[in-house]
C-alpha positions as CSV (number, residue, x, y, z in Angstrom):
1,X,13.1,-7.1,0.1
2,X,13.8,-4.0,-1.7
3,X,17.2,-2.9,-2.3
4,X,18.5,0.9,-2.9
5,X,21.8,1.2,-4.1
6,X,24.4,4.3,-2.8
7,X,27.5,5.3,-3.3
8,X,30.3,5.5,-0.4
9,X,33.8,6.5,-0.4
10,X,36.3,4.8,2.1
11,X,40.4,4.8,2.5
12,X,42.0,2.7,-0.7
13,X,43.8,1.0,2.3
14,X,40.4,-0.2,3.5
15,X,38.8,-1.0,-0.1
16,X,42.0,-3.4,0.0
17,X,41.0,-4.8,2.8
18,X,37.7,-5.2,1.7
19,X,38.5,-6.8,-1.7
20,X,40.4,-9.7,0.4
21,X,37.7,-10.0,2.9
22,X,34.6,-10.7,0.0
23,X,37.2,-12.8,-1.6
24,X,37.9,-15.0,1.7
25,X,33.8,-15.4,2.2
26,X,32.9,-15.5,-1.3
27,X,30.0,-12.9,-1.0
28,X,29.9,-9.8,-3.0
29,X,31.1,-6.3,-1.5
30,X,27.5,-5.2,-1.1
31,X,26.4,-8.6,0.9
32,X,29.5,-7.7,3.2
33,X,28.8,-3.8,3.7
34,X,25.3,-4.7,4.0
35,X,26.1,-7.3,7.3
36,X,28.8,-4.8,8.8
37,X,26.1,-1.4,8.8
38,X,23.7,-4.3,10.4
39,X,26.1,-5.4,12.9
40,X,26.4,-1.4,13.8
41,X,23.0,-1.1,13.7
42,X,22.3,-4.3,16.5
43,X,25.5,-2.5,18.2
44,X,24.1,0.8,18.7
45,X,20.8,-0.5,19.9
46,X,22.6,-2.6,22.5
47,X,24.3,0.4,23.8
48,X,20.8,2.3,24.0
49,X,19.1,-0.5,25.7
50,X,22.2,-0.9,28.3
51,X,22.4,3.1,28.3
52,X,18.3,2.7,29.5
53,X,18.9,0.2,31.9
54,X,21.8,1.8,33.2
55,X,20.0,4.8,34.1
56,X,17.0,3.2,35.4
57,X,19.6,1.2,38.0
58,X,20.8,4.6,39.2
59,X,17.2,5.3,40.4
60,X,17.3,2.2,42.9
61,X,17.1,3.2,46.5
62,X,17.4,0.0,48.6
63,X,21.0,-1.5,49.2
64,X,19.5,-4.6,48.2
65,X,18.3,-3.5,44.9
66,X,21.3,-2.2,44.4
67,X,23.3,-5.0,44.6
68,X,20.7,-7.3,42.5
69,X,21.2,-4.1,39.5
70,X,24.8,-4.2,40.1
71,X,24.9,-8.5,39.1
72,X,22.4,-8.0,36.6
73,X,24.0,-5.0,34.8
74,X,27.4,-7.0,35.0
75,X,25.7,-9.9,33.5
76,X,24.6,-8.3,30.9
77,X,27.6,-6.2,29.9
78,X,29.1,-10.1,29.3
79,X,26.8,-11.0,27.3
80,X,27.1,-8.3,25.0
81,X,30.8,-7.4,24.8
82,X,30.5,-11.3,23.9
83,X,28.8,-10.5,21.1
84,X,31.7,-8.1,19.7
């Protein structure tokens, strides 16, 4: 896969943290700030897709429906706030 290389600038307390983290892994800084953005990345989509479902669930009209929306947007809010 390609690569393109940038340049960021974050709090020296952070950068600290950083240093320790790549150290504790053994992966370079790039590996790790490459997997954090993705993990964001996954994150936001999540929040879309719930954001989606959410608003399709507020179109139900029978009490029945409802309820069935209701377990299955509950469900998966678990399953994802799992995942963070």
């Amino acid at each position: 896969m390609p690569q393109v290389k940038t340049a960021i600038s974050i709090p020296e307390a952070l950068f600290e943290q950083v240093e320790r983290l790549v150290e504790d892994l053994d992966i370079s800084r790039s590996r790790l700030f490459a997997l954090a953005v993705e993990e964001l990345v996954k994150r936001h989509e999540s929040l879309k897709m719930l954001e989606a479902i959410n608003a399709a669930n507020a179109e139900s009209r029978s009490e029945s429906e409802q309820k069935h929306r209701r377990r299955m947007r509950n469900k998966h809010r678990a399953l994802v706030e799992g995942q963070w």
